[in-house]
N, C-alpha and C positions, 0 to 999 in steps of 0.2 A: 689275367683275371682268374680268379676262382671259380669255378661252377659248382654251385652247389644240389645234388638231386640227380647227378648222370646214372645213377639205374634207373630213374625215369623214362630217361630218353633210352637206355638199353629196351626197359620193359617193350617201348614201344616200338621200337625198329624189329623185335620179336616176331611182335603181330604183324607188321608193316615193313616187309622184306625190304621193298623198294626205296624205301626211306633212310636207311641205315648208311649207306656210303654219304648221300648227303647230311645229316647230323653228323656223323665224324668228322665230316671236314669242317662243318661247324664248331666242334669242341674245339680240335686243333688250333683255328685261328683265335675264337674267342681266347683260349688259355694263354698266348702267346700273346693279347693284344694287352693298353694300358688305356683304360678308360677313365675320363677324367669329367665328361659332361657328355652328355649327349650328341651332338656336335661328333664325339671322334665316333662316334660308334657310327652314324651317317657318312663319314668319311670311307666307311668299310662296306657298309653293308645301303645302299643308297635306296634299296628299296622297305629300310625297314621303318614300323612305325612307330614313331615316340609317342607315348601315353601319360597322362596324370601320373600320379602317386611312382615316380621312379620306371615306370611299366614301357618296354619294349617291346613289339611283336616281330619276328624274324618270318618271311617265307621261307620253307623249304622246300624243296627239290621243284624248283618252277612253282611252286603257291597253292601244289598238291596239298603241303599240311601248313599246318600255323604254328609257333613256338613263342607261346609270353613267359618273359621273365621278366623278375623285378631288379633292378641294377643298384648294389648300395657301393657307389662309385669312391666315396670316402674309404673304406674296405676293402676295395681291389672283386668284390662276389659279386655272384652272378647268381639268382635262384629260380631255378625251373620250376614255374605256375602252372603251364598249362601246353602239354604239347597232343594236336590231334587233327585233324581231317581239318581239311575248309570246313564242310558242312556242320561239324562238332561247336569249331570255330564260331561260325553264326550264331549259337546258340546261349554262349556263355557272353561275360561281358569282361574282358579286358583288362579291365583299369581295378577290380575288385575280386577276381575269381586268385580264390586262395591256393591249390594245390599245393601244401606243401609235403611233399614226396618226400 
């Protein structure tokens, strides 16, 4: 898959020292994976959550932060919406927050 918007996720393991080895390892697999429905992305990642409108949320580093991307699986992309705290997390909504980085 493609990711699209990774100095996002740079900007943010910036601020977020702790977080950076877990999002790389992220990138890695993501890039490497072939996503076809939803379904394979589950098969990878079991605790993540599928959303409306193409919208995936990923835990990272233990559910310390949240990462929604939109998946346009026809495409092979991957586009980083929204990556930030649980608590940031809470505050937005998911399935419509736009970030486009």
């Amino acid at each position: 898959m493609k990711i699209i918007a990774i100095k996002a996720l740079r900007e943010f393991w910036e601020q977020f020292p702790d977080a950076e080895q877990a999002l790389k390892a992220w990138v890695d697999e993501v890039r490497k994976a072939h996503w076809n429905q939803p379904t394979d992305i589950k098969k990878l990642y079991r605790g993540a959550s599928i959303l409306k409108n193409r919208r995936v949320v990923f835990n990272i580093k233990g559910n310390a932060y949240r990462l929604a991307v939109s998946v346009a699986y026809r495409f092979g992309a991957v586009y980083i919406k929204f990556i930030g705290t649980h608590q940031q997390y809470d505050e937005i909504d998911a399935e419509t927050v736009g970030g486009d980085y």
